[in-house]
DOMIDREN-193602 format. One line per 4 residues: their letters; for each residue z, y, x of C-alpha. Coordinates in pm, 1 decimal. Layout:
N
a) Z,Y,X ~ ...
end
This chain:
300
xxxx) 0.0,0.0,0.0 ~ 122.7,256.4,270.3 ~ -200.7,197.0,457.4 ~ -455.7,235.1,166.9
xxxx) -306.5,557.0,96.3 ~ -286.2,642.1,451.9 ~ -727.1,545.1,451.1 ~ -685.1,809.3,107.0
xxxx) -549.4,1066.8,292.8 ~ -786.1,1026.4,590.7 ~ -1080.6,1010.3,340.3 ~ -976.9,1358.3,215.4
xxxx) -885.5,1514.9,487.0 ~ -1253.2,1427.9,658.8 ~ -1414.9,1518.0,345.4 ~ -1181.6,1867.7,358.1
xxxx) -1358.9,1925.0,733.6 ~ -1697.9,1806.4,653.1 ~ -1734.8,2083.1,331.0 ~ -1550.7,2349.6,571.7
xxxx) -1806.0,2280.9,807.6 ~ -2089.7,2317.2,610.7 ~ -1929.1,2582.3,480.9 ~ -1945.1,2777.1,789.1
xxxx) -2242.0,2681.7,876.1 ~ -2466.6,2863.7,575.3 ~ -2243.9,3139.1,634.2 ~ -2292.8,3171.2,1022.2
xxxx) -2708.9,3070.0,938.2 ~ -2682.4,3363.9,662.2 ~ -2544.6,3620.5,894.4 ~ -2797.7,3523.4,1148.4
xxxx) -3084.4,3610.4,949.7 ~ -2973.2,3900.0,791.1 ~ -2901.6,4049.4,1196.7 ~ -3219.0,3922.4,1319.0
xxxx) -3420.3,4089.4,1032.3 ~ -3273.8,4387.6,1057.2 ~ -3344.9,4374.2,1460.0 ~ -3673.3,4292.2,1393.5
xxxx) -3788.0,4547.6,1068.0 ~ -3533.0,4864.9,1219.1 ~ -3615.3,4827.8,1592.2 ~ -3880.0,4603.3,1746.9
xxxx) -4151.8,4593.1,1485.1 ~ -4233.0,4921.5,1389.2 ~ -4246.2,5021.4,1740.2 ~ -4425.2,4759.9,1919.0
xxxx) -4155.8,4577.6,2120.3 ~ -4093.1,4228.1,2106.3 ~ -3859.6,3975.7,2245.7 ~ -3884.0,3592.8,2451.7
xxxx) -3853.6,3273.5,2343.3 ~ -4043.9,3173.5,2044.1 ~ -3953.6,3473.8,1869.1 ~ -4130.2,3679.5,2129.6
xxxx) -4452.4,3466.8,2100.9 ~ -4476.3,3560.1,1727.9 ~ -4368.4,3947.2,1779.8 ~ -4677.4,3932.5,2104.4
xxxx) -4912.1,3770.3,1844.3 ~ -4834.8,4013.8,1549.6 ~ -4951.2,4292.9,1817.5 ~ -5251.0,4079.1,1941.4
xxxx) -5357.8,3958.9,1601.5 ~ -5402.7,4058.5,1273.9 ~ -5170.8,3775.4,1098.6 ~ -4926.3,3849.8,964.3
xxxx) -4539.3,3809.8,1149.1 ~ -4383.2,3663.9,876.3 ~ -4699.2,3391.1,886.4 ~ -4615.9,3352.5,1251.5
xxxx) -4270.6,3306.0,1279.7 ~ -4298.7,3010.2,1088.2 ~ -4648.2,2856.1,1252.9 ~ -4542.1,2944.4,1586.5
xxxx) -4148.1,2752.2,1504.9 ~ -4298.6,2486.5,1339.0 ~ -4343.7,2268.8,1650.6 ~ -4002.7,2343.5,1788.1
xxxx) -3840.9,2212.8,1410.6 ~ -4019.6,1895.7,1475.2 ~ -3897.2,1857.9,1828.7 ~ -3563.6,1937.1,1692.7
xxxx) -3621.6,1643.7,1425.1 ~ -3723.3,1370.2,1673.6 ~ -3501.0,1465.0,1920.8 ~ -3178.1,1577.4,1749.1
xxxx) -3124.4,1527.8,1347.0 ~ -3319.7,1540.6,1050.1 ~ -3036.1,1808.2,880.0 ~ -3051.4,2020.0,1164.7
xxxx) -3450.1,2044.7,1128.7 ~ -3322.6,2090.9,758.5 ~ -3070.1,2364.5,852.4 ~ -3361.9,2511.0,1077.4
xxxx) -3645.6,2541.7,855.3 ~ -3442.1,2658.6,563.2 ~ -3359.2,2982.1,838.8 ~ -3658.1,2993.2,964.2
xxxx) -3831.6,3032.2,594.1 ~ -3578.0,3306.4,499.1 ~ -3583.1,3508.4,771.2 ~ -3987.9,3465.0,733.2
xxxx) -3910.0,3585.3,352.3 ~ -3680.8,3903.9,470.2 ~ -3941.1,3997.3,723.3 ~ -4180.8,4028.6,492.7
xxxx) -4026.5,4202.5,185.5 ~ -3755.0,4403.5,317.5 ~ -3830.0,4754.5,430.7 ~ -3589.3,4960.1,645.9
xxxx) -3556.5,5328.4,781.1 ~ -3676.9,5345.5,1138.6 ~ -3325.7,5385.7,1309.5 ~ -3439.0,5544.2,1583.1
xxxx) -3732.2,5677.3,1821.4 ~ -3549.3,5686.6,2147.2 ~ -3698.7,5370.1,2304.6 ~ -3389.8,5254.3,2563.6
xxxx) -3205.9,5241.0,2189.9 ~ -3454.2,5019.1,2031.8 ~ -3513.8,4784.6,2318.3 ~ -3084.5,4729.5,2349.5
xxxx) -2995.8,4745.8,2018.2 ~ -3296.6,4556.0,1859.2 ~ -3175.8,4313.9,2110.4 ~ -2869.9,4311.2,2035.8
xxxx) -2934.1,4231.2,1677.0 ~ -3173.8,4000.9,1721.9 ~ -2972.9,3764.6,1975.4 ~ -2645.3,3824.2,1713.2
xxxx) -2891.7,3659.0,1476.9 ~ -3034.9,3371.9,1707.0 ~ -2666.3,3339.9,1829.3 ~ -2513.8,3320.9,1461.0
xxxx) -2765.8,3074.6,1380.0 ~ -2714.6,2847.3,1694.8 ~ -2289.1,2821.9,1551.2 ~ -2435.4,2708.5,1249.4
xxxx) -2628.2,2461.7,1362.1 ~ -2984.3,2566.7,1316.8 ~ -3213.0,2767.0,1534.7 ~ -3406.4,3062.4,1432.2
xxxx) -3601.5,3061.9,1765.8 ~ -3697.2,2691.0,1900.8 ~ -3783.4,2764.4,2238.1 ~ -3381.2,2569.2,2364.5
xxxx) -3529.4,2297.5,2189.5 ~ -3856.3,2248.4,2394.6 ~ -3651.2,2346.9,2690.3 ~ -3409.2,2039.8,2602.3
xxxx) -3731.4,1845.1,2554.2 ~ -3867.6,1945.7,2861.5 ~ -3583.2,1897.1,3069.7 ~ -3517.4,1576.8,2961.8
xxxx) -3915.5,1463.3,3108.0 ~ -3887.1,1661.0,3431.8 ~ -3653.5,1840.7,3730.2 ~ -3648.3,2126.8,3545.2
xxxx) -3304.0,2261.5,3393.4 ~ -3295.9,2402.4,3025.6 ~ -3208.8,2755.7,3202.7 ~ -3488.5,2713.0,3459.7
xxxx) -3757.1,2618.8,3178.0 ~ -3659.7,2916.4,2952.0 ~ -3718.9,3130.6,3302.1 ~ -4037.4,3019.7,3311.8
xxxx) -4144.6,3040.6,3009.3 ~ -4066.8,3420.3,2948.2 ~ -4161.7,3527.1,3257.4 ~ -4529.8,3364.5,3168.3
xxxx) -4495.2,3570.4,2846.4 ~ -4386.3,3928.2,2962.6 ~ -4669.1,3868.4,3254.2 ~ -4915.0,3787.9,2923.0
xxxx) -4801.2,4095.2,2772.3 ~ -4802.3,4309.3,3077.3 ~ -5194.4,4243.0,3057.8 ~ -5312.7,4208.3,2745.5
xxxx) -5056.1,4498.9,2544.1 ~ -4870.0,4762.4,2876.6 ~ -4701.5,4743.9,3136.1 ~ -4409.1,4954.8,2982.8
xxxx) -4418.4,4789.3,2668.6 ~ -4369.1,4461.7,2870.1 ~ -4063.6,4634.9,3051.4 ~ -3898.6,4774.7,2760.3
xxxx) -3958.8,4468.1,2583.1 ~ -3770.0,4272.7,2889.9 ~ -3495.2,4511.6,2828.9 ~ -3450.2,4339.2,2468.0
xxxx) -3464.9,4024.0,2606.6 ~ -3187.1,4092.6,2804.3 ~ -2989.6,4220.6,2588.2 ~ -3052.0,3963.9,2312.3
xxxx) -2956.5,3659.1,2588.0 ~ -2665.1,3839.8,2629.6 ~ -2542.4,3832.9,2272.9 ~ -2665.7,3490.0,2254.9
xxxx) -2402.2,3367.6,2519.5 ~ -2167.6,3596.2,2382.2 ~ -2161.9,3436.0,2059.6 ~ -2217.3,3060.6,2204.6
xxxx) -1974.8,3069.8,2456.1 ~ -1679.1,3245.0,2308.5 ~ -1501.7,3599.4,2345.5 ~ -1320.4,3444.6,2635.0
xxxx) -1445.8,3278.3,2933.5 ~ -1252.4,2984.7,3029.3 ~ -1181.2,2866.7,3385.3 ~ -1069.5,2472.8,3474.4
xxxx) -861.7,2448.9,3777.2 ~ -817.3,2145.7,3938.9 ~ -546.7,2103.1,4179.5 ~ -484.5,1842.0,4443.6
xxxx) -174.1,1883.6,4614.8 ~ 145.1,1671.5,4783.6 ~ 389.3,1904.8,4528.8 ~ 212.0,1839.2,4228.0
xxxx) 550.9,1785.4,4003.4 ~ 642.6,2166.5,4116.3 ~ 327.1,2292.0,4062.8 ~ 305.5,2131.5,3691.7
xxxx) 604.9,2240.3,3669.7 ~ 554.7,2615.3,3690.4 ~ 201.5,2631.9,3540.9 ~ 362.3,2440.5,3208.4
xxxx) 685.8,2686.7,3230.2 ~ 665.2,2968.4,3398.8 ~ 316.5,3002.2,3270.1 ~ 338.1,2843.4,2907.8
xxxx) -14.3,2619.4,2999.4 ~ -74.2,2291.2,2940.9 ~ -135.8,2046.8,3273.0 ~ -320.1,1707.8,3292.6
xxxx) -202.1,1434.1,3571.2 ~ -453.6,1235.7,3667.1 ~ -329.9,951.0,3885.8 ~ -562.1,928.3,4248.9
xxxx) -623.3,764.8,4563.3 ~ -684.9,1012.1,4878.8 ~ -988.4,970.2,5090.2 ~ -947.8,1217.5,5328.7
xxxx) -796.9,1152.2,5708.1 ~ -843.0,931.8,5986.7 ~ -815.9,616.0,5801.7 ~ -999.5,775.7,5510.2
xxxx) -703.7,709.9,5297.7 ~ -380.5,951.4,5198.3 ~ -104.3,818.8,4939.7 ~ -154.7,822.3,4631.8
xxxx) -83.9,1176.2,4416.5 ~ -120.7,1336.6,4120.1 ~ -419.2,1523.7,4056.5 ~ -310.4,1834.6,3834.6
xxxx) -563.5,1943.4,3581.0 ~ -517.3,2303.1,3343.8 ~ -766.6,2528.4,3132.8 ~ -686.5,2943.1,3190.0
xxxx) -888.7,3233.7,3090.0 ~ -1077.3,3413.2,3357.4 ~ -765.3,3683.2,3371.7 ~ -521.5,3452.2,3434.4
xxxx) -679.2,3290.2,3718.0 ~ -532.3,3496.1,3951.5 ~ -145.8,3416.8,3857.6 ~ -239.3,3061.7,3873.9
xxxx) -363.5,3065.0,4208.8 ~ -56.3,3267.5,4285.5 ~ 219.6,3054.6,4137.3 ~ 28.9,2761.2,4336.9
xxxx) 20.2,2954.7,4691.6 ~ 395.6,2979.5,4606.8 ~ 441.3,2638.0,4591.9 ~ 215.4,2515.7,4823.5
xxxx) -19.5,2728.5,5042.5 ~ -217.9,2410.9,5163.1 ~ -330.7,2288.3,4828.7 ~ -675.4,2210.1,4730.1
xxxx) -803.5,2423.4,4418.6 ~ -1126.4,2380.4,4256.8 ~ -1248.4,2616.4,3986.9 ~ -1548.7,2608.4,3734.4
xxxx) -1657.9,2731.9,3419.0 ~ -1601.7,2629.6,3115.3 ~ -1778.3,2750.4,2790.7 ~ -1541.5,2655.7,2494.3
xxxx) -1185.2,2523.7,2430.9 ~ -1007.7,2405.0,2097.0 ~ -677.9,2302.5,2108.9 ~ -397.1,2290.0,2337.7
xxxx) -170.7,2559.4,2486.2 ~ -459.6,2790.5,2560.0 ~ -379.2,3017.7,2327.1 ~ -70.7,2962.3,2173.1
xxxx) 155.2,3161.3,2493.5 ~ 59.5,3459.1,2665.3 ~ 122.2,3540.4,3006.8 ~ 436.7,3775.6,3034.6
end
């Protein structure tokens, strides 16, 4: 009895996540297309200036070619949605096309004011609006410009890195539109790229930029001891065999594990020189946390 309604209570409580999630999701996708269209119709488009990624291929085209951008942004997508369907899920294709459609059906019926002439203004701020839109989108689960997804494709087939690939790609396009539209269109227009990456990894990635420290010391009970007090973080001990030394072996030790944000790196290091001045510290990135003691104690 206690552990059907202990399966009950499961059952409800993942069916309480799944509809929060989803949730979120049209909410994040619907505030993604409403600040990419307005990027698009108050900044970029009425002044000529266009963006990378696939997004910028259907802006370059619009100025090339007499179709329609609306029309575009869906042709030029469509290949990326199918990518996305054969390489990731059929609801995010779902999720994709749905945004993709919309923002196709804003585009072309919404009219704004032009916000402004100045073009520095336009280039950042239609950037910034239009990456708040692709980034929006990309925490719901959809994409509103595919070009990650035949980056992910690509990368998966060759040396290339998703980051690399994107490189690449836009460079190709700015050089494209350097030739066949201006060079200072091209610039400004590499301004807006900028600035839209930016608010992509902004949005991605988090308000905070997280930093895992990995320690490897002989005093690893004191130095878990004041990173989880005196600090109010949470430590991982990972058990380890030494391989450094003439016989290529040390005792074995405790290899100390924690998760800061980038301005508490430097009381970390601190509080371990403290301890130990010889210890080994390693450091990297790390986009995202959930959980944990991250945020739950500040540093006094």
């Amino acid at each position: 009895m206690v552990k059907r309604l202990l399966k009950i209570q499961d059952a409800d409580w993942v069916k309480k996540v799944t509809a929060w999630r989803q949730i979120k999701d049209v909410l994040f996708i619907g505030i993604g297309v409403v600040m990419a269209s307005i990027g698009l119709k108050g900044f970029l488009l009425p002044n000529g200036f266009f963006d990378g990624g696939a997004m910028g291929v259907s802006l370059l085209l619009e100025i090339l070619t007499p179709l329609n951008l609306s029309i575009l942004i869906i042709l030029v997508n469509l290949p990326f949605i199918y990518l996305g369907y054969k390489q990731l899920s059929f609801w995010f294709a779902v999720k994709s096309t749905i945004a993709i459609l919309t923002l196709a059906l804003l585009v072309h019926y919404i009219e704004l004011p032009v916000i402004t002439a100045d073009k520095l203004l336009i280039a950042v701020f239609g950037g910034f609006f239009l990456g708040s839109g692709i980034g929006f989108a990309i925490r719901g689960g959809a994409v509103i410009d595919g070009t990650e997804v035949l980056a992910i494709s690509v990368s998966r087939k060759s040396s290339l890195t998703v980051g690399d690939f994107i490189t690449v790609f836009n460079v190709f396009l700015f050089i494209v539109a350097a030739i066949f539209v201006n060079l200072e269109t091209a610039m400004y227009s590499m301004l807006t790229y900028f600035s839209a990456s930016r608010m992509v990894d902004f949005l991605i990635n988090g308000v905070e930029e997280y930093i895992g420290v990995m320690i490897i010391s002989d005093y690893s009970d004191e130095i878990k001891n004041k990173v989880t007090y005196d600090l109010g973080r949470g430590v991982t001990a990972f058990r380890a065999a030494g391989g450094f030394g003439e016989k290529a072996k040390n005792p074995d030790r405790n290899v100390l594990f924690t998760v800061v944000t980038r301005l508490e790196v430097t009381r970390v290091l601190t509080e371990i020189n403290k301890v130990d001045p010889k210890a080994f510290v390693i450091q990297y990135p790390i986009k995202d946390t959930k959980g944990g003691m991250i945020k739950k104690r500040p540093l006094h």
